[in-house]
Biotite code that builds the C-alpha atoms (Angstrom):
import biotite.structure as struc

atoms = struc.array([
    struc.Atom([0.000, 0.000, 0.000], chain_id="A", res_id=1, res_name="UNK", atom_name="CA", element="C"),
    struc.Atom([1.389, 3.252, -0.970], chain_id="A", res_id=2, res_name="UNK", atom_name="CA", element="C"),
    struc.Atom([1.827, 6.499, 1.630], chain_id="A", res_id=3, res_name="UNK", atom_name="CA", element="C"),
    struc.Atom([-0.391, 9.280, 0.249], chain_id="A", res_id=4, res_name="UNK", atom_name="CA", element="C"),
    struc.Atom([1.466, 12.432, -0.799], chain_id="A", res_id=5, res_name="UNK", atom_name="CA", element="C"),
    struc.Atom([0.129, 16.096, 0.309], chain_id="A", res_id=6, res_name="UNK", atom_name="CA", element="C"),
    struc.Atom([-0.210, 16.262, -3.708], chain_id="A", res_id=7, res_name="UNK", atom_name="CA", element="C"),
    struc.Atom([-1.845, 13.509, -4.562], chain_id="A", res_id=8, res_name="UNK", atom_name="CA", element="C"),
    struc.Atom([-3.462, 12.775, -8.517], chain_id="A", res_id=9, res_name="UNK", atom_name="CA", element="C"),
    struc.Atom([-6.830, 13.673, -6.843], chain_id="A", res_id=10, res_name="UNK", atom_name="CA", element="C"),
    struc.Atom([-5.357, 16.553, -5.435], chain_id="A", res_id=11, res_name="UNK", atom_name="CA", element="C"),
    struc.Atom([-3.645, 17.867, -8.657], chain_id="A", res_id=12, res_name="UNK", atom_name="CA", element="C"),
    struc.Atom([-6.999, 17.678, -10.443], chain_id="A", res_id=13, res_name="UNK", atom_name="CA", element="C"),
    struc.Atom([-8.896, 19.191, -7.902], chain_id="A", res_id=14, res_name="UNK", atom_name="CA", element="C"),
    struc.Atom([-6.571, 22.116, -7.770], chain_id="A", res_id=15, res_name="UNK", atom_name="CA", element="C"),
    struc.Atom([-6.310, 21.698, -11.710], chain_id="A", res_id=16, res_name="UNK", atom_name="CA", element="C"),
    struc.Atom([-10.408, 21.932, -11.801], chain_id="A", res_id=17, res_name="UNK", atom_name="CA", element="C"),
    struc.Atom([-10.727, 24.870, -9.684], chain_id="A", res_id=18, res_name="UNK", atom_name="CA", element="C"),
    struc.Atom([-7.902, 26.913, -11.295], chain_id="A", res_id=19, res_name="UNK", atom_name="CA", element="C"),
    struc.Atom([-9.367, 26.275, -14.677], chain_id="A", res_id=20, res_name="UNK", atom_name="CA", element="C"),
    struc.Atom([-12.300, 27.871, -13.503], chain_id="A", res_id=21, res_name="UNK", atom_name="CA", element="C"),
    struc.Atom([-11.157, 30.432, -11.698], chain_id="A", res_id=22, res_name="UNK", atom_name="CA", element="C"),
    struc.Atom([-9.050, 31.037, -14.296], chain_id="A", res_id=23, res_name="UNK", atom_name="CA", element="C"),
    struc.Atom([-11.687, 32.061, -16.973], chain_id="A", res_id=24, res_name="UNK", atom_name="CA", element="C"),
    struc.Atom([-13.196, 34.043, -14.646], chain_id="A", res_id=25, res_name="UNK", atom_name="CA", element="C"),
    struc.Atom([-10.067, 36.122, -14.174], chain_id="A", res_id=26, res_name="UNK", atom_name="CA", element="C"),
    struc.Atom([-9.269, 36.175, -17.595], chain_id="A", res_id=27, res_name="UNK", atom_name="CA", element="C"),
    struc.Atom([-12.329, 38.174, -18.180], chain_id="A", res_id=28, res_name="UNK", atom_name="CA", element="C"),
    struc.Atom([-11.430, 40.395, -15.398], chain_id="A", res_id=29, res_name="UNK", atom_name="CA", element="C"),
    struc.Atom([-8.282, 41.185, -17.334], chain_id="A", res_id=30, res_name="UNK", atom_name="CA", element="C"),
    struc.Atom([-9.501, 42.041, -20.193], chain_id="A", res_id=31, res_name="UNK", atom_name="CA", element="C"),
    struc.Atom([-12.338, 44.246, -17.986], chain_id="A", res_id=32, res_name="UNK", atom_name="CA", element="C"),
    struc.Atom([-8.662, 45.712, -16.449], chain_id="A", res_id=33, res_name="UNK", atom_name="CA", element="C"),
    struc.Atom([-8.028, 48.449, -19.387], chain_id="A", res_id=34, res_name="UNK", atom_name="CA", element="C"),
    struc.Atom([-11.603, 49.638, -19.374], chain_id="A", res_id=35, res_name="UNK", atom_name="CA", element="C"),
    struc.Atom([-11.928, 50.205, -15.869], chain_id="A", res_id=36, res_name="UNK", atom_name="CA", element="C"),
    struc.Atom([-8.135, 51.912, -15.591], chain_id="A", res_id=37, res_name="UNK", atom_name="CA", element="C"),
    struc.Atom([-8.949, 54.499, -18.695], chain_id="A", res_id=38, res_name="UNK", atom_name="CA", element="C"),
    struc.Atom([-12.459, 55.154, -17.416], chain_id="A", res_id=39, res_name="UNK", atom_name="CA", element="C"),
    struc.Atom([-14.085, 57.370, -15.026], chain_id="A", res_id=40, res_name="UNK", atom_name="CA", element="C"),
    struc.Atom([-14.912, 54.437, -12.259], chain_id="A", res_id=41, res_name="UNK", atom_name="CA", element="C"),
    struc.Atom([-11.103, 53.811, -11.744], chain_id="A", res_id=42, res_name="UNK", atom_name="CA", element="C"),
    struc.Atom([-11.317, 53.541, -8.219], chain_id="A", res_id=43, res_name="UNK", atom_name="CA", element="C"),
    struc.Atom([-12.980, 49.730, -8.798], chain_id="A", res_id=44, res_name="UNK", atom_name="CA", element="C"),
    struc.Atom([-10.116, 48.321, -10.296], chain_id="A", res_id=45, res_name="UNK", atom_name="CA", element="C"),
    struc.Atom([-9.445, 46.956, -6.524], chain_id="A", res_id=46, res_name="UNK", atom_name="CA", element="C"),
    struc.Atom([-13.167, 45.409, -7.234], chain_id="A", res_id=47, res_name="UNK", atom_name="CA", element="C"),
    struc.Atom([-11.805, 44.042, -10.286], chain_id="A", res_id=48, res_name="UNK", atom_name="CA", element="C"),
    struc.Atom([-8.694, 42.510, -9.115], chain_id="A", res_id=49, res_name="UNK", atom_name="CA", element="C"),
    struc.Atom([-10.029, 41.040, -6.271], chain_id="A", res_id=50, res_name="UNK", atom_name="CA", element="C"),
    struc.Atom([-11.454, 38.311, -8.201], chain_id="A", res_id=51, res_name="UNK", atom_name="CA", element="C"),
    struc.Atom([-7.742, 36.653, -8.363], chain_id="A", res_id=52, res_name="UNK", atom_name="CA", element="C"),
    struc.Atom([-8.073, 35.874, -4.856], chain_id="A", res_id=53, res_name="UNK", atom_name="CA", element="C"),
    struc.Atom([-10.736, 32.940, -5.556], chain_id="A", res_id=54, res_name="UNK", atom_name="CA", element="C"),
    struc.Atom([-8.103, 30.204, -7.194], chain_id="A", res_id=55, res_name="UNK", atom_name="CA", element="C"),
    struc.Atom([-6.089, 29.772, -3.683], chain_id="A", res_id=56, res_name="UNK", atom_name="CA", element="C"),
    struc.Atom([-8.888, 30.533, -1.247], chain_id="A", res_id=57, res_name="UNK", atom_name="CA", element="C"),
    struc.Atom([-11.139, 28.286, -2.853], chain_id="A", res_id=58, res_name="UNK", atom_name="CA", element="C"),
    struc.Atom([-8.609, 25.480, -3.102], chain_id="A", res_id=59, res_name="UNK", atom_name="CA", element="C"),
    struc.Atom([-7.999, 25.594, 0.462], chain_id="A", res_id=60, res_name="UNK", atom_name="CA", element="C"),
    struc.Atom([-11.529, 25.722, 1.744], chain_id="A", res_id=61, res_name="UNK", atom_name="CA", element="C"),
    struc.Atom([-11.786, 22.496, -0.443], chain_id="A", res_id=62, res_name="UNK", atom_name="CA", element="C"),
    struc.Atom([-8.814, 20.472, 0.034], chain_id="A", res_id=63, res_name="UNK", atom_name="CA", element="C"),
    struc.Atom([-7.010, 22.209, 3.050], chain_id="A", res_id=64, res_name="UNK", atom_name="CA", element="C"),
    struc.Atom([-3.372, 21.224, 2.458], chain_id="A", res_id=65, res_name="UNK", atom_name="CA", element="C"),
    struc.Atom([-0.291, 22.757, 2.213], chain_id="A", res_id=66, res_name="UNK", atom_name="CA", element="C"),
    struc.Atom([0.445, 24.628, -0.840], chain_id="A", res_id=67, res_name="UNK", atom_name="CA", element="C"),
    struc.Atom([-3.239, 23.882, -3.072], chain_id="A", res_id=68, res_name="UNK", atom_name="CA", element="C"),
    struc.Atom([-2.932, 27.845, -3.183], chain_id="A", res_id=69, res_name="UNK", atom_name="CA", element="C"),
    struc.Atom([-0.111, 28.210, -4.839], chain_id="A", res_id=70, res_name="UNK", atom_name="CA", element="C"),
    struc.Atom([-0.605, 25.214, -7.298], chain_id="A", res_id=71, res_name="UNK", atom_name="CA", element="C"),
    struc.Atom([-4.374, 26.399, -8.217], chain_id="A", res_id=72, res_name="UNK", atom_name="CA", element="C"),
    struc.Atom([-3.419, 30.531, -8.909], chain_id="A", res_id=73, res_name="UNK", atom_name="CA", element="C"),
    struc.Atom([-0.850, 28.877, -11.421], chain_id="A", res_id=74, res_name="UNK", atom_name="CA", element="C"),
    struc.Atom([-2.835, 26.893, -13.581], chain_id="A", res_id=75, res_name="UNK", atom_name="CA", element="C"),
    struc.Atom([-5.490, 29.957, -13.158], chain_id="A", res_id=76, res_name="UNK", atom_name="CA", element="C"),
    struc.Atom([-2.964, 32.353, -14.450], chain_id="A", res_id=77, res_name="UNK", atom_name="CA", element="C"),
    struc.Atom([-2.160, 30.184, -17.108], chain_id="A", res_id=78, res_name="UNK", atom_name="CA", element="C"),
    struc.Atom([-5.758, 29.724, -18.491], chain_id="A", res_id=79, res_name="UNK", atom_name="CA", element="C"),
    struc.Atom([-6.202, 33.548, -17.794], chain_id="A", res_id=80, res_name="UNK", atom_name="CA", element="C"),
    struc.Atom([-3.069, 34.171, -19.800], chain_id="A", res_id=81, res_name="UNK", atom_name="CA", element="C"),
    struc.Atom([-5.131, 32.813, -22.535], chain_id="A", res_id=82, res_name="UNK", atom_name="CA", element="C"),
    struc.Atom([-7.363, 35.904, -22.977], chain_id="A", res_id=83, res_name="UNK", atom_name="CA", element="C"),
    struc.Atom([-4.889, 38.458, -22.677], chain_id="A", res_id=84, res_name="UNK", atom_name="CA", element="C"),
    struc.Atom([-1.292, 36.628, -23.580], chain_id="A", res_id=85, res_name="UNK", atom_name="CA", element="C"),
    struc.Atom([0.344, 40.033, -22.692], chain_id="A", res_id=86, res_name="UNK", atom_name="CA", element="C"),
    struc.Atom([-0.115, 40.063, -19.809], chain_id="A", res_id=87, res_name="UNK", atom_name="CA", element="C"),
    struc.Atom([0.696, 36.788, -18.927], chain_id="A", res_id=88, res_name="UNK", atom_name="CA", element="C"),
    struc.Atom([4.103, 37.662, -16.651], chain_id="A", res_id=89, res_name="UNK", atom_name="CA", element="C"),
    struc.Atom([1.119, 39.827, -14.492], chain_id="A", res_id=90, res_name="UNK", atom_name="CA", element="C"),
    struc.Atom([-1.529, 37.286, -14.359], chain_id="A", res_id=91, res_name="UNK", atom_name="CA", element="C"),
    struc.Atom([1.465, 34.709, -13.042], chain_id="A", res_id=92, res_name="UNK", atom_name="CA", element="C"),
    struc.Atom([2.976, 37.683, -10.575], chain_id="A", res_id=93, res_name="UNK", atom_name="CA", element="C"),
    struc.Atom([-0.357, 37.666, -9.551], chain_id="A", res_id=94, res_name="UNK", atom_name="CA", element="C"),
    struc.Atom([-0.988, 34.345, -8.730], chain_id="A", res_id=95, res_name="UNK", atom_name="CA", element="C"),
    struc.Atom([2.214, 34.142, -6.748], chain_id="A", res_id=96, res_name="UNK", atom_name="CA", element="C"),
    struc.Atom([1.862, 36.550, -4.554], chain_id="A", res_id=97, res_name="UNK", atom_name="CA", element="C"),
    struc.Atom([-1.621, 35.835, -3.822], chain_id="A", res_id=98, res_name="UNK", atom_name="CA", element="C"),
    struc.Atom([-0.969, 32.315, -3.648], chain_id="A", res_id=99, res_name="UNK", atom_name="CA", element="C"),
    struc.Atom([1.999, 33.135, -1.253], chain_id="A", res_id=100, res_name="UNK", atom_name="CA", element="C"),
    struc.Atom([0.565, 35.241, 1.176], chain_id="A", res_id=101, res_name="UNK", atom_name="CA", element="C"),
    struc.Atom([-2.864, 32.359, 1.074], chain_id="A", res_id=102, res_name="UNK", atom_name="CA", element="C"),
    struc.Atom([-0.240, 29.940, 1.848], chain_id="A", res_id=103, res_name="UNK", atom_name="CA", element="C"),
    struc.Atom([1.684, 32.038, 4.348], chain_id="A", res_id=104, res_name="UNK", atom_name="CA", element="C"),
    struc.Atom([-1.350, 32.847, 6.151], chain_id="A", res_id=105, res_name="UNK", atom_name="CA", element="C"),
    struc.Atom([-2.110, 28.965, 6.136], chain_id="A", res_id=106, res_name="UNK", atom_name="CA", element="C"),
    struc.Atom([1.181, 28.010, 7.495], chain_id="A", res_id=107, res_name="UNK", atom_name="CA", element="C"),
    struc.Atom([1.525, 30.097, 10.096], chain_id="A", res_id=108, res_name="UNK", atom_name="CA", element="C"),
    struc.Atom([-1.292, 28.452, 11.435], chain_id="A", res_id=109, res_name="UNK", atom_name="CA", element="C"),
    struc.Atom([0.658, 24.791, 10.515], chain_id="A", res_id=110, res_name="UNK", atom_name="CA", element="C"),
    struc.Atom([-2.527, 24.051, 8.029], chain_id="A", res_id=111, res_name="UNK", atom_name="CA", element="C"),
    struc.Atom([-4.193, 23.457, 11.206], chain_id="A", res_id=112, res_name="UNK", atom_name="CA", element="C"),
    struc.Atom([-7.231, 26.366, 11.830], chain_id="A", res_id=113, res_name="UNK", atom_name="CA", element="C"),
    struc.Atom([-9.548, 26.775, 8.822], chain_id="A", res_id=114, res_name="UNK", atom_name="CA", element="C"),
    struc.Atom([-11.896, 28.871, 10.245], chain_id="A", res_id=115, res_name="UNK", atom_name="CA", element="C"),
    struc.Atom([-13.585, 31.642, 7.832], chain_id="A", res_id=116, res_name="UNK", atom_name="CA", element="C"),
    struc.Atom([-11.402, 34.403, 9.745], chain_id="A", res_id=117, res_name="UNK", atom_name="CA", element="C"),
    struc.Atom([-8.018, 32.415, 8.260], chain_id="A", res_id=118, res_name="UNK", atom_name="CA", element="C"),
    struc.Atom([-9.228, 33.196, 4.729], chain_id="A", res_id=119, res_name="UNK", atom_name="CA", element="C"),
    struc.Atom([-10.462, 36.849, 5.824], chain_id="A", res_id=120, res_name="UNK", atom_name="CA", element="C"),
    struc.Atom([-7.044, 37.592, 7.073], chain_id="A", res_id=121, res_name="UNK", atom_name="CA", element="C"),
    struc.Atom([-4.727, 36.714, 3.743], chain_id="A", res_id=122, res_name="UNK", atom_name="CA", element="C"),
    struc.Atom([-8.062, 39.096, 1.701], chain_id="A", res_id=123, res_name="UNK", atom_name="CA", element="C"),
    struc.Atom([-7.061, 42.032, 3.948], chain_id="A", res_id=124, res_name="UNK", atom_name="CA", element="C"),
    struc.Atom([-3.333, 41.693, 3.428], chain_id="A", res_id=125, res_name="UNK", atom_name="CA", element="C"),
    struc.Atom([-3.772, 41.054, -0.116], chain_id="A", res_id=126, res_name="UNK", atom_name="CA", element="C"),
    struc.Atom([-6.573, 44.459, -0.328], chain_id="A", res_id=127, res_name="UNK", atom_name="CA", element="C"),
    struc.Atom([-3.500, 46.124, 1.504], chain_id="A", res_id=128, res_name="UNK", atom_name="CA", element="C"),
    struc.Atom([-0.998, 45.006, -1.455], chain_id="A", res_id=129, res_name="UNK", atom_name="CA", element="C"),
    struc.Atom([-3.807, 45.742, -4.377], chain_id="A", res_id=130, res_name="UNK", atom_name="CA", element="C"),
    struc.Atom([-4.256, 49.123, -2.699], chain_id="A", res_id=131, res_name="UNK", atom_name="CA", element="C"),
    struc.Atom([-0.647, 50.282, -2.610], chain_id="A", res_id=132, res_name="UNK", atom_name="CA", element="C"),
    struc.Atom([0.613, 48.799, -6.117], chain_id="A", res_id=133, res_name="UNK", atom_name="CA", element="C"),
    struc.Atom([-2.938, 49.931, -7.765], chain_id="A", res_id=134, res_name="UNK", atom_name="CA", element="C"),
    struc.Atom([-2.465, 53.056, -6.419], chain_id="A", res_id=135, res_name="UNK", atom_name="CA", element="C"),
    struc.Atom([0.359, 53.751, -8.350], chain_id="A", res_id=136, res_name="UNK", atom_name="CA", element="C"),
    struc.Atom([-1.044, 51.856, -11.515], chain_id="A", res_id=137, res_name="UNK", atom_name="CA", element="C"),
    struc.Atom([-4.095, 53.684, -11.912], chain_id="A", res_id=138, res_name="UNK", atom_name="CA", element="C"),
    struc.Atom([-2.348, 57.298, -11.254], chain_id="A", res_id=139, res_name="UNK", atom_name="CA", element="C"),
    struc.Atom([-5.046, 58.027, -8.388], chain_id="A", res_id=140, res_name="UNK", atom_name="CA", element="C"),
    struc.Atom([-4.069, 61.508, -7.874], chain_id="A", res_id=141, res_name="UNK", atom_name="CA", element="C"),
    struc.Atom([-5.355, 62.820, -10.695], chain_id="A", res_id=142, res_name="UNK", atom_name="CA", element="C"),
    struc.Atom([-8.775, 62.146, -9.466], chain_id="A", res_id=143, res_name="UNK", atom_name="CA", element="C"),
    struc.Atom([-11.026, 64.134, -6.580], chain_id="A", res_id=144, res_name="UNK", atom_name="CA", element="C"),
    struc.Atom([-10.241, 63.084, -3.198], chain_id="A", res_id=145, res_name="UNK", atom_name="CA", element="C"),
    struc.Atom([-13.776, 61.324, -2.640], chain_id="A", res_id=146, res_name="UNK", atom_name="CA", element="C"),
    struc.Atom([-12.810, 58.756, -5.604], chain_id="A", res_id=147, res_name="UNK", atom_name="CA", element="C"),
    struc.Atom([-9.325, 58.342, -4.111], chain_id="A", res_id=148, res_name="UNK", atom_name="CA", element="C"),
    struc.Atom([-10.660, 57.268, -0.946], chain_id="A", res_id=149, res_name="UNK", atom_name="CA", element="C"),
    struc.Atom([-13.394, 55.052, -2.173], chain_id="A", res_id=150, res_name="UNK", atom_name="CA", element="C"),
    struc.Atom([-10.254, 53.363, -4.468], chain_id="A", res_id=151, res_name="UNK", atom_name="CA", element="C"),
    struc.Atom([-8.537, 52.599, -1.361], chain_id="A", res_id=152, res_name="UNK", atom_name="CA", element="C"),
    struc.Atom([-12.376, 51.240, 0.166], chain_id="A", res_id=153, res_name="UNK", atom_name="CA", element="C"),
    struc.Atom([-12.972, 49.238, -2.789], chain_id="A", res_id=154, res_name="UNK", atom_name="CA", element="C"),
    struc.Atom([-9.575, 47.822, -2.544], chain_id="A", res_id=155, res_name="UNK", atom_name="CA", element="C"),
    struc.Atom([-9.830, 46.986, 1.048], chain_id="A", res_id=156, res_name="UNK", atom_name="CA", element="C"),
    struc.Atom([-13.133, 45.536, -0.003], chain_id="A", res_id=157, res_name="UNK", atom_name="CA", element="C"),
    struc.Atom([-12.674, 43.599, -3.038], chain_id="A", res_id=158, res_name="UNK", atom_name="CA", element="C"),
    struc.Atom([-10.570, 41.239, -2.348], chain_id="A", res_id=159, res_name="UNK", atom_name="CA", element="C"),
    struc.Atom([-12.777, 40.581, 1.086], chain_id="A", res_id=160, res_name="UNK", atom_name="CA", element="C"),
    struc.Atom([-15.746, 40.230, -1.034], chain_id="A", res_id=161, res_name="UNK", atom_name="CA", element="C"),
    struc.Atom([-14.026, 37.754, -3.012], chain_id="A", res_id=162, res_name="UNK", atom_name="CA", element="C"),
    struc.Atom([-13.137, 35.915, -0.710], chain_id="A", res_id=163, res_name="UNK", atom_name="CA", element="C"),
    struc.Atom([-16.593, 35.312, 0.981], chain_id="A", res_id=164, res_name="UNK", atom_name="CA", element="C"),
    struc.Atom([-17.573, 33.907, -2.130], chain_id="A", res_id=165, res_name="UNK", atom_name="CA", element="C"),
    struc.Atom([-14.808, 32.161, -2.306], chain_id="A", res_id=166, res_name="UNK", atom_name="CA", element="C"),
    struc.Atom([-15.378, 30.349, 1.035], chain_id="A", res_id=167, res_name="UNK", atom_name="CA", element="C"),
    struc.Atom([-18.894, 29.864, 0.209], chain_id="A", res_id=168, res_name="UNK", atom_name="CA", element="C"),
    struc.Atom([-17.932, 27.912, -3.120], chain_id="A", res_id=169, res_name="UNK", atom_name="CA", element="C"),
    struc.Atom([-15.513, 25.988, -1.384], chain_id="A", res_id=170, res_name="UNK", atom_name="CA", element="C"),
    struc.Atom([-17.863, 25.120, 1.423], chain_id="A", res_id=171, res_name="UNK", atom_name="CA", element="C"),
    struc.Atom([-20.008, 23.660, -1.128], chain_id="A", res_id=172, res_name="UNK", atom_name="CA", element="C"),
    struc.Atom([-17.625, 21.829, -3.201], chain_id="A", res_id=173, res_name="UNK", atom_name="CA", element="C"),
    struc.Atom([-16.665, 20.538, 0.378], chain_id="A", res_id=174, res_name="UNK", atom_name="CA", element="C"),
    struc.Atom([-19.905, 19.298, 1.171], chain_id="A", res_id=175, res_name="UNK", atom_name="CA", element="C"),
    struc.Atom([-20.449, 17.785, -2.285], chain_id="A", res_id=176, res_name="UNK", atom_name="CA", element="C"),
    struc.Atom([-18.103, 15.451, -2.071], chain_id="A", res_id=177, res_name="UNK", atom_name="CA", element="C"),
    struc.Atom([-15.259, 17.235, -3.876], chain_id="A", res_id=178, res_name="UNK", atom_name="CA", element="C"),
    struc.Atom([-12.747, 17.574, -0.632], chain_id="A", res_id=179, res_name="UNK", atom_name="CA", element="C"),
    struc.Atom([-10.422, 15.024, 1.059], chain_id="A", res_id=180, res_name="UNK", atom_name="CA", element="C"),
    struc.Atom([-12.395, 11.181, 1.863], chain_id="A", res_id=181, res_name="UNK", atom_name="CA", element="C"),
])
């Protein structure tokens, strides 16, 4: 009888599964990116990127092992590389940080507590990241001083938004069947 590995087939394809959808999803929030950036609702880009927060956190509600995060924002970077190929080295960046801080956030627990308020945590150190390197991005100064606040709300936001969805999808991938037997 063979010793299971933390990334086992089943794993893989879980992580695999999820990132592929996730991955769509943020592929169309790329190519949402330029629109939102040139337009006069700026400040929701934070909104916008948020929604690369769902490949790790997802992931872990499901599976809850070290380092399904990091594997599942790869393969969604790659599928959301397909939409916008140019930005590819982003949409990977992306993933690694996001997946990196999920993870970090995860081990400094030892992949032990998987309560919602785990999850909640990495979303409001990733809104802090968004904010800051957005914030730059975007060029908010050029805009009134209500829309550069409610940037750095939405960004503070998003990514917490996310993230409750994300929980909630997990959850029910969870109770379907989908996590560890």
């Amino acid at each position: 009888m063979s010793t299971p590995t933390v990334l086992s087939t089943r794993t893989l394809l879980v992580c695999a599964a999820v990132g592929v959808a996730t991955g769509i999803l943020g592929g169309f929030a790329g190519l949402l990116t330029v629109a939102v950036i040139a337009g006069p609702l700026a400040f929701l880009y934070g909104l916008v990127l948020g929604v690369h927060v769902l490949p790790g956190i997802i992931a872990q509600q499901v599976l809850r092992l070290p380092l399904v995060a990091l594997v599942t924002h790869v393969v969604a970077a790659l599928i959301s590389s397909a939409f916008n190929p140019m930005w590819s080295t982003r949409f990977i960046g992306t993933a690694l940080l996001f997946g990196a801080i999920q993870e970090g956030v995860a081990a400094l627990t030892r992949y032990r507590a998987w309560g919602r308020w785990r999850f909640f945590v990495s979303a409001a150190v990733i809104g802090v990241f968004i904010a800051v390197i957005v914030w730059f991005a975007v060029d908010l100064g050029r805009f009134p001083f209500w829309a550069q606040v409610a940037y750095l709300i939405v960004s503070l936001l998003g990514p917490i938004a996310w993230t409750a969805a994300g929980v909630a999808m997990g959850g029910a991938l969870r109770r379907a069947g989908v996590g560890p037997r």
